[in-house]
C-alpha positions in Angstrom: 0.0 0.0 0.0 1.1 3.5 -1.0 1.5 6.1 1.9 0.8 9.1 -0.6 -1.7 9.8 -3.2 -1.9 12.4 -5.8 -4.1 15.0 -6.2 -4.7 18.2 -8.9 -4.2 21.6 -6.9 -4.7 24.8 -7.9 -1.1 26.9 -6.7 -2.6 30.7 -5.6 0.7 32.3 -5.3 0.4 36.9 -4.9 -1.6 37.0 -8.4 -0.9 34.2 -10.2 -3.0 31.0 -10.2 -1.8 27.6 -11.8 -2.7 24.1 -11.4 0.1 21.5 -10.5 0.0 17.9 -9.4 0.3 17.0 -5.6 1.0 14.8 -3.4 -1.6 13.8 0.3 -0.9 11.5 2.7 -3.1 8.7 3.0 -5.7 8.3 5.4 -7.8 4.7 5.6 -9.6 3.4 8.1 -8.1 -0.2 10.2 -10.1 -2.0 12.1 -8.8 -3.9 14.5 -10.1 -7.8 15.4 -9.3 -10.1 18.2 -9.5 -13.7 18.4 -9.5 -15.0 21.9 -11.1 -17.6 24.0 -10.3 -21.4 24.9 -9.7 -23.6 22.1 -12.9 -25.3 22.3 -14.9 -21.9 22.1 -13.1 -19.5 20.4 -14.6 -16.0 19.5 -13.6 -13.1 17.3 -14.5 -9.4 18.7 -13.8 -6.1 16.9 -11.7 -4.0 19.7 -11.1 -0.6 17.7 -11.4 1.1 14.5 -8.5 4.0 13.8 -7.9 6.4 10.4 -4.0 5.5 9.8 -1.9 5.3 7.0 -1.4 2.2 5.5 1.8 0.6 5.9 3.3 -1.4 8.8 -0.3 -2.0 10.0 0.8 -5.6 12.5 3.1 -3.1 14.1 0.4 -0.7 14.7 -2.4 -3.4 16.1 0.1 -5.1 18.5 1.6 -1.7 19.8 -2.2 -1.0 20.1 -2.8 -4.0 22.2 0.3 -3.8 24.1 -0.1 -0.3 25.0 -3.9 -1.0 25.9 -2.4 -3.8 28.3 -3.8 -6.6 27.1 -0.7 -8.7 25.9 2.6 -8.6 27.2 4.8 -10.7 25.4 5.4 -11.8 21.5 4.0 -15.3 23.3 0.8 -14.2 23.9 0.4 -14.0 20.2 -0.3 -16.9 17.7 -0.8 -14.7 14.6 -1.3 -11.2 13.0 -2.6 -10.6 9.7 -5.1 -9.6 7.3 -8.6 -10.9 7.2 -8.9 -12.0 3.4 -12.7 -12.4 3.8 -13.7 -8.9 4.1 -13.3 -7.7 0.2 -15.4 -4.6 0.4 -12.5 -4.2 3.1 -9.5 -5.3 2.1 -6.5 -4.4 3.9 -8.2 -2.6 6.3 -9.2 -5.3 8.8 -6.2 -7.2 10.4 -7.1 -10.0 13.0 -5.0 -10.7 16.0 -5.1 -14.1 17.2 -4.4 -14.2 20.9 -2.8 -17.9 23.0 -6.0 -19.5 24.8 -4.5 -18.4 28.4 -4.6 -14.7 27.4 -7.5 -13.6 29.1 -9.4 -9.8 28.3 -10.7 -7.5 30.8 -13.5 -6.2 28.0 -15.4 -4.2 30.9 -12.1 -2.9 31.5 -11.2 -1.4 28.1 -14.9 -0.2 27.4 -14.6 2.1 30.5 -11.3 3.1 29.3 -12.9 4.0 25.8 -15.5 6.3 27.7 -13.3 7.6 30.2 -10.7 9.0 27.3 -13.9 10.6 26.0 -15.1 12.0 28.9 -14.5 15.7 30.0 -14.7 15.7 33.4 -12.1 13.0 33.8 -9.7 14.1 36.1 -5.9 13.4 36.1 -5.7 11.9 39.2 -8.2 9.2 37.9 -6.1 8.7 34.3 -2.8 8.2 36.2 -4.1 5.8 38.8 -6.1 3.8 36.1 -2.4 3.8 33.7 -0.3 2.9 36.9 -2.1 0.1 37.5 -1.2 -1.6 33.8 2.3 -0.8 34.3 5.1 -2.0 36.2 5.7 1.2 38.2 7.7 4.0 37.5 10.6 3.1 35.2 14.1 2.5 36.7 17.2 2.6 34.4 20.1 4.5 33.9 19.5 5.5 30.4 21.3 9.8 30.2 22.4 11.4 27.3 24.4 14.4 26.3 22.7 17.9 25.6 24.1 17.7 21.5 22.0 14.5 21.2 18.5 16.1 21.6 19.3 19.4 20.0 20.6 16.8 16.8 17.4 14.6 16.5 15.1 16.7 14.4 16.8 17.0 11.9 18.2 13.2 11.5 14.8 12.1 11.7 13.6 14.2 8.9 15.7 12.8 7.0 14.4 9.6 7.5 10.7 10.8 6.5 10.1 9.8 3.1 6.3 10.6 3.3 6.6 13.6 5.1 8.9 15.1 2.4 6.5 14.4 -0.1 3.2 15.6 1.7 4.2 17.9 4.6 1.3 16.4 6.3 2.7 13.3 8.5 3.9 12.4 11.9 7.1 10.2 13.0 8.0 8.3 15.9 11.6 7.2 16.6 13.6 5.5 18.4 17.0 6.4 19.3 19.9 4.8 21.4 22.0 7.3 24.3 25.0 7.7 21.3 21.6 9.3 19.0 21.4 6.3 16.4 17.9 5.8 15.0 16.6 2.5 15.3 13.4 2.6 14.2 11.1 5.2 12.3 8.1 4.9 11.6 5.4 7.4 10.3 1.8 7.9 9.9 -1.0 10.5 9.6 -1.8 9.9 13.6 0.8 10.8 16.2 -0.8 7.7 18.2 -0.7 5.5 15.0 2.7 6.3 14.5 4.0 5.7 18.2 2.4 2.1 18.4 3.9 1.2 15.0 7.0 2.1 16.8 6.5 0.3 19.7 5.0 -2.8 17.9 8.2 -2.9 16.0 10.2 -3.0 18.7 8.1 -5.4 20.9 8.3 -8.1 17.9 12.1 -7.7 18.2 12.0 -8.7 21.6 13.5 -5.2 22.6 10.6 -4.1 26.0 10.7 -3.0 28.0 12.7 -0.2 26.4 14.9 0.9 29.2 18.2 1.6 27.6 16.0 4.1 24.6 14.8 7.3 23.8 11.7 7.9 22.0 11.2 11.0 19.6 8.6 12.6 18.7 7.3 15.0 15.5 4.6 16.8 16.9 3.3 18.2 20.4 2.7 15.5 23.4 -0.5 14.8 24.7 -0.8 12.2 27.8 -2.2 9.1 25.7 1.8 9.3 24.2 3.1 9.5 27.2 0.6 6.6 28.2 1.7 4.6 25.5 5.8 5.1 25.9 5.1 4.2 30.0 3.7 0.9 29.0 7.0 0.4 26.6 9.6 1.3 29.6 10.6 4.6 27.9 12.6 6.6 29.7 12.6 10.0 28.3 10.4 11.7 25.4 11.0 14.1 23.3 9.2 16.2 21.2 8.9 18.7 18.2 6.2 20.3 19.9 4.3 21.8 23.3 3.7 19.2 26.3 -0.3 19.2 27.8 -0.4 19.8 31.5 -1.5 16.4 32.5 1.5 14.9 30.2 3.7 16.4 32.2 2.3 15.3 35.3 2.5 12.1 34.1 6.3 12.1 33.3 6.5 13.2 37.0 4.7 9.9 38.5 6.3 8.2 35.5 10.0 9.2 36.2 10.4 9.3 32.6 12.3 12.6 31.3 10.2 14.9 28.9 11.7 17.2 26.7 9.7 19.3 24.6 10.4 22.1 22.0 13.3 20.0 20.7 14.2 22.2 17.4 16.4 25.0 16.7 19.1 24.0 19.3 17.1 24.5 22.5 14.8 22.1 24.4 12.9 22.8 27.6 13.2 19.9 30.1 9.5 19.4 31.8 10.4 16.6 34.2 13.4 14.7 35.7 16.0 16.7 34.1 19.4 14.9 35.4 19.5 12.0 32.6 20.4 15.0 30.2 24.0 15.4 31.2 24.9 19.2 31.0 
């Protein structure tokens, strides 16, 4: 699947008007099936449905299910792939078959769904409800020097092929403490594109991700930081502006978040000391 798609604009430029080809980022819909149950009484339930950009779509459903904390281990997987059955939908479904013992908390996840919706949720309530997936707030020893921050944007754009063609796509990466990229991977979602990430790096046997970095092309809201908790991350960093409640949750996290990374300057939101002055 192609991750651009091209278009007819018409250029306004001061006074002149012409029409040129273009390039957009694609946007489908994936929805995303479970398989589950006992051997003898197996069932199939959809979980979620999420507009992403095709491409690396196993990544994205088992980053999904990892960060959601329903699986834990490459183990509790038998298979990932494409339902063939759906034609009016093809390549848009992908079914996730789950090991007999891997049992779902569904009641669990539908309050999750409403609760992420809900506007009076308080952050109090979102932290205590994450804490309790994780193992705690992560311990490692992971620093890095100042140069290594202020040198990611710019080696990551690199690395975005889509983005230099539309101008309209996000990428997640993963960097080691010398600043060697790992893994990139980009889609039209900021979330999409952090658990394709994540599900990359879970296949590879790599979680939790203690001794890694993970950066970021746009602004952080607290579902990223959710998400890079459940993967052991020890520090963010970011393009763009923190949310108040992501910040608090790098405090109770102990995961270092640095946002405005661009320019050569950063500002350092919480647990400053693993970036070595």
């Amino acid at each position: 699947m192609s991750l651009v798609a091209p278009t007819t604009v018409r250029n306004v430029s001061g006074q002149t008007v012409i029409e040129k080809p273009d390039l957009l980022a694609v946007e489908e819909p994936l929805e995303i099936r479970l398989g589950f149950g006992p051997i003898a009484d197996r069932q199939q339930r959809s979980l979620a449905v999420t507009m992403r950009t095709p491409g690396h779509d196993a990544e994205l459903a088992i980053g999904f299910l990892l960060t959601e904390g329903i699986v834990h281990s490459p183990n509790d997987i038998v298979s990932c792939r494409h339902c063939v059955q759906d034609a009016d939908k093809e390549g848009n479904v992908i079914r996730v078959e789950l090991r007999p013992e891997v049992a779902i908390d569904w009641s669990r996840l539908e309050r999750s769904t409403v609760a992420s919706a809900s506007c009076g949720l308080c952050g109090k309530t979102t932290i205590d409800a994450i804490r309790a997936l994780t193992p705690g707030p992560v311990a490692t020893d992971f620093s890095i020097e100042p140069s290594i921050l202020h040198a990611l944007p710019a080696q990551v754009r690199e690395t975005q092929r889509a983005y230099a063609y539309t101008g309209g796509i996000h990428a997640a990466a993963l960097f080691d403490r010398q600043g060697k990229l790992l893994l990139v991977r980009e889609d039209i979602g900021r979330h999409n594109a952090l658990d394709k990430l994540i599900g990359a790096a879970f296949w590879q046997g790599w979680l939790p991700l203690h001794q890694y970095g993970i950066f970021l092309s746009g602004r952080v809201g607290v579902e990223l930081v959710q998400k890079s908790w459940m993967a052991g991350v020890p520090l963010l960093a970011a393009v763009g502006a923190p949310s108040s409640l992501a910040v608090q949750m790098t405090q109770e996290a102990n995961i270092t978040l640095a946002g405005f990374v661009r320019d050569e300057r950063f500002n350092l939101y919480s647990h400053p000391d693993r970036v070595k002055n």
